[in-house]
C-alpha positions as a Markdown table, in Angstrom:
| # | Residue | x | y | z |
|---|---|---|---|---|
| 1 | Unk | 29.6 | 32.9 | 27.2 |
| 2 | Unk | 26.9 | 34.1 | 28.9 |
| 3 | Unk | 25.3 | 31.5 | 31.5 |
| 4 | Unk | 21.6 | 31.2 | 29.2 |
| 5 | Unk | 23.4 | 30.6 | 26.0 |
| 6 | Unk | 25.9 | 28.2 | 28.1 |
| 7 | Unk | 22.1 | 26.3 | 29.4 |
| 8 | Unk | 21.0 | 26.2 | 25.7 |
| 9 | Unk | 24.2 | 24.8 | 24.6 |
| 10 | Unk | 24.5 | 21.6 | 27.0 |
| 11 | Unk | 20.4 | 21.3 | 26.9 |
| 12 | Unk | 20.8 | 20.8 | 23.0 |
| 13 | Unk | 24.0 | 18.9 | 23.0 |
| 14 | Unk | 21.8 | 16.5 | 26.1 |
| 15 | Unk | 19.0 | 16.1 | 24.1 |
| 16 | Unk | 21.0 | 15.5 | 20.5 |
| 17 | Unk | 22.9 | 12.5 | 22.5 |
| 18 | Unk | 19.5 | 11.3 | 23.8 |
| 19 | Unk | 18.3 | 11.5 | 20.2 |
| 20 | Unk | 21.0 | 9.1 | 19.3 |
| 21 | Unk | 21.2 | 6.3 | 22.2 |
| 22 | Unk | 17.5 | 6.0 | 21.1 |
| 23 | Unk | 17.8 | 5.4 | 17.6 |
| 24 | Unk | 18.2 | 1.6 | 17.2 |
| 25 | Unk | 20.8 | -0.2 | 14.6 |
| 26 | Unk | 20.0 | -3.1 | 12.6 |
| 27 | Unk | 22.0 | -5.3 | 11.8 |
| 28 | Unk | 22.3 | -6.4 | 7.6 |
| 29 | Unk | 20.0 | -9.5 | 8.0 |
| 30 | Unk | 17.3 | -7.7 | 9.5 |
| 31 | Unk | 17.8 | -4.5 | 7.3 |
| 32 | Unk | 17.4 | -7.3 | 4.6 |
| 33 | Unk | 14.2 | -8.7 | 5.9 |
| 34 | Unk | 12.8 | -5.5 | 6.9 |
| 35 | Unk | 12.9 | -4.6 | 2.9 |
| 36 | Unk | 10.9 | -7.3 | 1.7 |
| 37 | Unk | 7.8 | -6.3 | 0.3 |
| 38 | Unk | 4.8 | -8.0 | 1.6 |
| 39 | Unk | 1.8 | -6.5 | 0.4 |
| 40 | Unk | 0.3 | -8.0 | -3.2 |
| 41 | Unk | 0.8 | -6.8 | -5.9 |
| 42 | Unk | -1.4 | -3.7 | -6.8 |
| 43 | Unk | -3.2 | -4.1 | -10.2 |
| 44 | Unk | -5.5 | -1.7 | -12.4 |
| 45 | Unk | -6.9 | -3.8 | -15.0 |
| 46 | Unk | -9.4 | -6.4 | -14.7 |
| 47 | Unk | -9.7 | -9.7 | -17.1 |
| 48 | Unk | -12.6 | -8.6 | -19.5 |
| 49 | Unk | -12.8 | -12.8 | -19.9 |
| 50 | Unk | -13.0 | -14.3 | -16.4 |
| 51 | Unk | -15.6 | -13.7 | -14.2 |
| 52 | Unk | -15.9 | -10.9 | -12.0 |
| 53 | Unk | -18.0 | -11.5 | -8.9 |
| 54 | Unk | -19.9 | -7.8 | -7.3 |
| 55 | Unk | -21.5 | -8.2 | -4.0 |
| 56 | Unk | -24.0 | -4.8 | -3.5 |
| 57 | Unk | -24.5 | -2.9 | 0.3 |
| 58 | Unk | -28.3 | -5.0 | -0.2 |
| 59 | Unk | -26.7 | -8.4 | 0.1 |
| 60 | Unk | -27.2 | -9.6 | -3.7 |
| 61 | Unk | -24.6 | -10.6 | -5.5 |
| 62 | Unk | -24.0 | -10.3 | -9.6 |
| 63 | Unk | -21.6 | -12.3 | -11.7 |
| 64 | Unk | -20.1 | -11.5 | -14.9 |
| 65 | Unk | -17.5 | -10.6 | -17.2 |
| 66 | Unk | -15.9 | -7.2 | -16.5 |
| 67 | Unk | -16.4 | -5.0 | -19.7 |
| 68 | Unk | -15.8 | -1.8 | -18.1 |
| 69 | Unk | -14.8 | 0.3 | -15.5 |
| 70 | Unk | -15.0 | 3.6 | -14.5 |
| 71 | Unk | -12.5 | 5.5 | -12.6 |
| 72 | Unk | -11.2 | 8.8 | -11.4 |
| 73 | Unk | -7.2 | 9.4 | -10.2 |
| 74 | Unk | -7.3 | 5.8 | -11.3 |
| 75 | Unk | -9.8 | 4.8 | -8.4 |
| 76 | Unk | -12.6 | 2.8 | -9.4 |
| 77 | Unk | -16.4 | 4.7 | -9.5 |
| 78 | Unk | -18.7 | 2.7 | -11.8 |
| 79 | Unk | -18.4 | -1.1 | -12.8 |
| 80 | Unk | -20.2 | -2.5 | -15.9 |
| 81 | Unk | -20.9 | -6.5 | -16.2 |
| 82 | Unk | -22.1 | -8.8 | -19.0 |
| 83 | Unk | -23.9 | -11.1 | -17.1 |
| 84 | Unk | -22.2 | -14.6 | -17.3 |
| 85 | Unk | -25.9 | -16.4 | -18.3 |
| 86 | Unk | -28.0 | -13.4 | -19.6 |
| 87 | Unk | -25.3 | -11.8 | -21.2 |
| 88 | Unk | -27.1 | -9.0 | -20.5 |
| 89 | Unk | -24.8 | -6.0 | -19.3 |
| 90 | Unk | -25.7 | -3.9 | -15.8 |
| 91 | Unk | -23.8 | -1.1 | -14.6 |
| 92 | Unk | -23.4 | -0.6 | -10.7 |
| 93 | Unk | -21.5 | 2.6 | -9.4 |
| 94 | Unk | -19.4 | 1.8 | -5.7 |
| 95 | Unk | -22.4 | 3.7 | -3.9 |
| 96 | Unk | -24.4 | 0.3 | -4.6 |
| 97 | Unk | -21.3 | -2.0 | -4.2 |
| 98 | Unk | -20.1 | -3.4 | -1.1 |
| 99 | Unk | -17.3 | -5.6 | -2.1 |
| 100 | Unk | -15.9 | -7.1 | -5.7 |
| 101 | Unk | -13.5 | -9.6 | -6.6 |
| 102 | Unk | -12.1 | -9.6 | -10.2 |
| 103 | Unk | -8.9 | -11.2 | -11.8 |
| 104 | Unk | -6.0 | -8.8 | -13.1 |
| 105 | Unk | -5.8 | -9.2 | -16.8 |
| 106 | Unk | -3.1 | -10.8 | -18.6 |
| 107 | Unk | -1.6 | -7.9 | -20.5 |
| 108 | Unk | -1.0 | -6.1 | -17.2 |
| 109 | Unk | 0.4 | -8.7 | -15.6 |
| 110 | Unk | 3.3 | -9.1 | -18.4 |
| 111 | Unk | 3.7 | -5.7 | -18.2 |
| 112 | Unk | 4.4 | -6.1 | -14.3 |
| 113 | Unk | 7.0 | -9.0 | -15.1 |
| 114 | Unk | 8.9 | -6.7 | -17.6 |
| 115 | Unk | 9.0 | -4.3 | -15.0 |
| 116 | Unk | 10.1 | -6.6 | -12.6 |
| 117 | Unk | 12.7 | -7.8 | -14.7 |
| 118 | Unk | 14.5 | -4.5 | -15.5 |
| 119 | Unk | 15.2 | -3.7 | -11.7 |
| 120 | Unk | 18.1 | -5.9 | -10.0 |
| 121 | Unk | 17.2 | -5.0 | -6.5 |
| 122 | Unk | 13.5 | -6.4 | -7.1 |
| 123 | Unk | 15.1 | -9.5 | -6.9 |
| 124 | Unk | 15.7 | -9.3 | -3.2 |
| 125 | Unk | 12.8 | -7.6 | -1.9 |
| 126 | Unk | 9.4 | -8.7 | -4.1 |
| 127 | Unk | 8.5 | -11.9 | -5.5 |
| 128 | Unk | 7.7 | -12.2 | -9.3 |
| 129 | Unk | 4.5 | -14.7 | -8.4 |
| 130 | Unk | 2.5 | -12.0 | -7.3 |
| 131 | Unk | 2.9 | -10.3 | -9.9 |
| 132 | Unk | 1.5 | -13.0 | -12.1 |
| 133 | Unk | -0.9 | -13.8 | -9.6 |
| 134 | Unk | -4.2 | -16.0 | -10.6 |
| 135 | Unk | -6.1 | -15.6 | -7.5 |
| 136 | Unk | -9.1 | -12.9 | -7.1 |
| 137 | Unk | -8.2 | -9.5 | -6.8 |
| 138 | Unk | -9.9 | -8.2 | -3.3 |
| 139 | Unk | -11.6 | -4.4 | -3.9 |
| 140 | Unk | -13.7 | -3.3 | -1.0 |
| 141 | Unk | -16.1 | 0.0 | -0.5 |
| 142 | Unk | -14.4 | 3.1 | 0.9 |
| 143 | Unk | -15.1 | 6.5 | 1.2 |
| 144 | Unk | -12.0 | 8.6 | 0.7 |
| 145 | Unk | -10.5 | 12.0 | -0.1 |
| 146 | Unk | -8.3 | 11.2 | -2.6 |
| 147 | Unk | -4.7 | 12.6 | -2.2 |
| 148 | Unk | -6.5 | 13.9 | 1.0 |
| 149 | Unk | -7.1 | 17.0 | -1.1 |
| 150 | Unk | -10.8 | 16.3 | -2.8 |
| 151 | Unk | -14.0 | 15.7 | -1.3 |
| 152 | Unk | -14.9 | 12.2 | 0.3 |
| 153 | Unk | -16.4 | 10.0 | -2.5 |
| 154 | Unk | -17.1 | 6.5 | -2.5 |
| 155 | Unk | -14.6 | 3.9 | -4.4 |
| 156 | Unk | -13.3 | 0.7 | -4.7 |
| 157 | Unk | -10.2 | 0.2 | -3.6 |
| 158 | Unk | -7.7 | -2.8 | -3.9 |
| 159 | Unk | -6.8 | -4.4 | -0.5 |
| 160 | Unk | -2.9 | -5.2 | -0.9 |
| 161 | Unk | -2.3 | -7.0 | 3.3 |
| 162 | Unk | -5.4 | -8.7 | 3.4 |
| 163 | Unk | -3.9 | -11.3 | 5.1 |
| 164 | Unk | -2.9 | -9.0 | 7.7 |
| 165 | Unk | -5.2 | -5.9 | 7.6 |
| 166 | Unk | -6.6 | -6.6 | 11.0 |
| 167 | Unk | -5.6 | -3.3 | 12.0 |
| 168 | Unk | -4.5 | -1.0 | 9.3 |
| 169 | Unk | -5.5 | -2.0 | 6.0 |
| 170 | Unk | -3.6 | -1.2 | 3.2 |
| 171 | Unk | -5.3 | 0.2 | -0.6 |
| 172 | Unk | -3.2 | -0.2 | -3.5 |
| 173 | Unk | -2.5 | 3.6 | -5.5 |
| 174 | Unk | -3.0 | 3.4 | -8.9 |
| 175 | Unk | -1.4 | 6.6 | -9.4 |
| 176 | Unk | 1.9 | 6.0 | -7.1 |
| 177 | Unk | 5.3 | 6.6 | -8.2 |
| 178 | Unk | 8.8 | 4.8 | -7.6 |
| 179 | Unk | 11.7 | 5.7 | -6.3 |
| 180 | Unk | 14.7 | 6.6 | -9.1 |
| 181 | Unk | 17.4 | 4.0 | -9.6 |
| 182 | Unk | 20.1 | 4.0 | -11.5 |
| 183 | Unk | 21.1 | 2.3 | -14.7 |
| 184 | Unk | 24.7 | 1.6 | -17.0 |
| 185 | Unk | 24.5 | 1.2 | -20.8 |
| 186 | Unk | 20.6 | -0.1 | -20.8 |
| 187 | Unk | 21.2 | -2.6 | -18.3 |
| 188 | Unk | 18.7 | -3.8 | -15.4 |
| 189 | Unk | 17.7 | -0.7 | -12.8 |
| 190 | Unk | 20.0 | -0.9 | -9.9 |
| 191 | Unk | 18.1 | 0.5 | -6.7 |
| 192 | Unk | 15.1 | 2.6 | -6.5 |
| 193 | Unk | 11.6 | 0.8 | -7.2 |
| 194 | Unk | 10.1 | 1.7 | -3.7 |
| 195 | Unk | 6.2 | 2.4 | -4.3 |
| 196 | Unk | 6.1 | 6.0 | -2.5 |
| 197 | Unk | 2.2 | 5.9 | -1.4 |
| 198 | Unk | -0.6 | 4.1 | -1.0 |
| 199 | Unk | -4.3 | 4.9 | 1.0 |
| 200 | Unk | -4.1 | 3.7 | 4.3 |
| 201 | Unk | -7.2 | 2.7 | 6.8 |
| 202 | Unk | -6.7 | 2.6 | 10.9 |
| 203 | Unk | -9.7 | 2.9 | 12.4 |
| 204 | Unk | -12.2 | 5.7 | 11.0 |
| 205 | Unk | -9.6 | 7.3 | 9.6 |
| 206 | Unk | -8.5 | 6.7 | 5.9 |
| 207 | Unk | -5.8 | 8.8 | 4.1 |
| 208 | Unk | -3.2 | 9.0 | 1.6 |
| 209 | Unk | 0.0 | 8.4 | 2.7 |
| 210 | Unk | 3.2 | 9.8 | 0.8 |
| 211 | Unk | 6.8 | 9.0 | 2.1 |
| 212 | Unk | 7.2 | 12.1 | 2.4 |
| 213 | Unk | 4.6 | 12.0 | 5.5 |
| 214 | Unk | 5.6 | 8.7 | 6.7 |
| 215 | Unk | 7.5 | 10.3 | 9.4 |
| 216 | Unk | 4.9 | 12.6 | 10.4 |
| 217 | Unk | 2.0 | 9.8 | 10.6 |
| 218 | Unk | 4.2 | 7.5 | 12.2 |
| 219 | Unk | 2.8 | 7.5 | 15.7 |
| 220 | Unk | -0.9 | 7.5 | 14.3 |
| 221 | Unk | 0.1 | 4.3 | 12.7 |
| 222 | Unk | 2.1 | 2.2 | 15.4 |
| 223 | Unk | 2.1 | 4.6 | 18.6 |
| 224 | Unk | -0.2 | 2.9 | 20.7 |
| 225 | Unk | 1.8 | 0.5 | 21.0 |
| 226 | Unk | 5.0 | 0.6 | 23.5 |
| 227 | Unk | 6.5 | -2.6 | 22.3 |
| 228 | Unk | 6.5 | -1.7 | 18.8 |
| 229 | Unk | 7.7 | 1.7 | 19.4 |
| 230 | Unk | 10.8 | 0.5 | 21.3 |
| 231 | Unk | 11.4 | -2.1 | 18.6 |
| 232 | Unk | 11.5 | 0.0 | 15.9 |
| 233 | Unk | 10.9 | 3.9 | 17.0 |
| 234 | Unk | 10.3 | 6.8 | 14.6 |
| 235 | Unk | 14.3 | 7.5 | 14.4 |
| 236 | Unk | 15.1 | 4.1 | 13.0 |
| 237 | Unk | 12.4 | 3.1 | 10.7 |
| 238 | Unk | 12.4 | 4.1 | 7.1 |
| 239 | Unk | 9.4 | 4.1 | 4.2 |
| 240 | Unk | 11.0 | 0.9 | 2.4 |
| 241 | Unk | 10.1 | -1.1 | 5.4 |
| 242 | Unk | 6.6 | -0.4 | 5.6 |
| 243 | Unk | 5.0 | -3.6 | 4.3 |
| 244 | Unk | 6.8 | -5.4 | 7.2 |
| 245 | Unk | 6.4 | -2.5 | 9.9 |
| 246 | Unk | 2.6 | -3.0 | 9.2 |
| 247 | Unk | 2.6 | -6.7 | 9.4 |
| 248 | Unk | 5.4 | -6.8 | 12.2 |
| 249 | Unk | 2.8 | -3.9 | 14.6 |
| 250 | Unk | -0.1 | -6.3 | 13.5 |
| 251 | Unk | 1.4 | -9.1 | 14.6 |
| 252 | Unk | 2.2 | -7.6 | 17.7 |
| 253 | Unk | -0.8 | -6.0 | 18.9 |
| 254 | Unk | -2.9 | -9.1 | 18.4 |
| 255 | Unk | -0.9 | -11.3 | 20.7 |
C-alpha cells in the first residue's frame, strides 16, 4: 500500500474512533426522561362559545366569541369575533393583531384523547391533561416563511414551551405528521407518534424545522453553549428528545 493511501487509512480510522469516544451513552432512565414530551399540546380549533380575548399591535384589546378563523397551511391569517356585549362581529387579520388567547374547542380535544388512547407508547412520554387542557391557548404575531419555502407573511402562531421559551420559542404545526407505529389485530399503536416538525424562533431567525434537519440545525439551536454541547452533543441526541433538549439548553443558559 502505497504510503498516502496508508495516511488516509489510519487518518479515517483516527477520526472514526474519535467520532465514537465522543458520542455519549445514556443510560435507560435518562433515555426515558429524555422522551417525555414537554411542550402543550398543539391545537387548531378554537371554542366558538368561550371567549376569545385579541390584543392589536395599537394596544386595544377586543373580546368575543371566536366565529371564525382564517388560515392558510393551517396557520392562522384573519380572526372574526362576535363581540361578547355588542354582539356585533369584527374581523382583524394578524397584520393588526399582536397577541390572542382563545380556548381549544371541545370536539378537538376528544378527538386528541381518542388519539391518545390508541397509541401505547403515549402513555410514557405525554400526558393526557394537556390534551384536555382548559386553560387559554397562547397565539402570538410572527412573520414566517412557511415550510421555509413561501414568502414571509404575518400569522399567528401557537406557543407550545411558553413556560420555557426564553430562548427558542417553540410554534405548534398544524400540518405536522407522526412517526409510523405499528399495530396487531386493531389493537393500540405500539411506537411511533413523534410529532416530526414544528416552527421554531432563536433570536431573529424563525424557521421550520423537519427531523429530517434536526441534525443539521443542531448547533444553531444549542451551539453556543459548551456545557450543553458536551452534555448532549450532536452524535447522541435524537429528534424525540427535543422538547426536553430545549428546555434542558434553556435551563442551562439562564443560570
Amino acid at each position: 500500500m502505497k504510503l498516502k493511501n496508508l495516511f488516509l487509512v489510519v487518518l479515517c480510522f483516527v477520526s472514526t474512533l474519535a467520532f465514537a469516544q465522543d458520542k455519549v451513552k445514556y443510560s435507560k432512565e435518562d433515555i426515558k426522561k429524555m422522551e417525555m414530551y414537554l411542550f402543550n399540546e398543539g391545537f387548531n380549533s378554537p371554542s366558538p362559545k368561550k371567549t376569545s380575548t385579541v390584543i392589536l399591535k395599537d394596544g386595544t384589546t377586543h373580546k368575543g366569541f371566536c366565529n371564525d378563523i382564517e388560515t392558510k397551511k393551517g396557520q392562522i391569517f384573519e380572526v372574526s369575533l362576535k363581540d361578547s356585549i355588542t354582539k356585533k362581529s369584527q374581523t382583524f387579520n394578524a397584520e393588526q393583531i399582536a397577541e390572542m388567547y382563545v380556548y381549544p374547542s371541545n370536539a378537538e380535544k376528544f378527538a386528541k384523547v381518542a388519539r391518545y388512547m390508541s397509541n401505547i407508547r403515549n402513555y410514557s412520554t405525554k400526558k393526557l391533561t394537556k390534551r384536555t387542557n382548559n386553560d387559554r391557548i397562547y397565539f402570538v404575531n410572527q412573520t414566517v416563511s412557511l415550510k421555509n419555502k413561501k414568502d414571509d407573511k404575518e400569522f399567528l402562531m401557537q406557543v407550545i414551551n411558553p413556560e420555557f421559551d426564553d430562548i427558542i420559542s417553540v410554534y405548534h404545526d398544524p400540518r405536522a405528521k407522526e412517526t409510523a407505529g405499528f399495530s396487531v389485530m386493531g389493537s393500540p399503536q405500539l411506537g411511533g407518534g413523534v410529532i416530526k416538525s414544528y416552527y421554531v424562533k432563536k433570536g431573529d431567525k424563525i424557521m421550520w424545522l423537519h427531523k429530517d434537519d434536526f441534525e443539521e440545525n443542531y448547533d444553531f439551536l444549542f451551539g453556543d453553549n459548551a456545557e450543553f454541547m458536551k452534555k448532549y452533543p450532536k452524535n447522541s441526541a435524537k429528534w424525540d428528545f427535543f422538547s426536553f433538549l430545549v428546555n434542558e439548553y434553556t435551563q442551562m443558559s439562564n443560570k
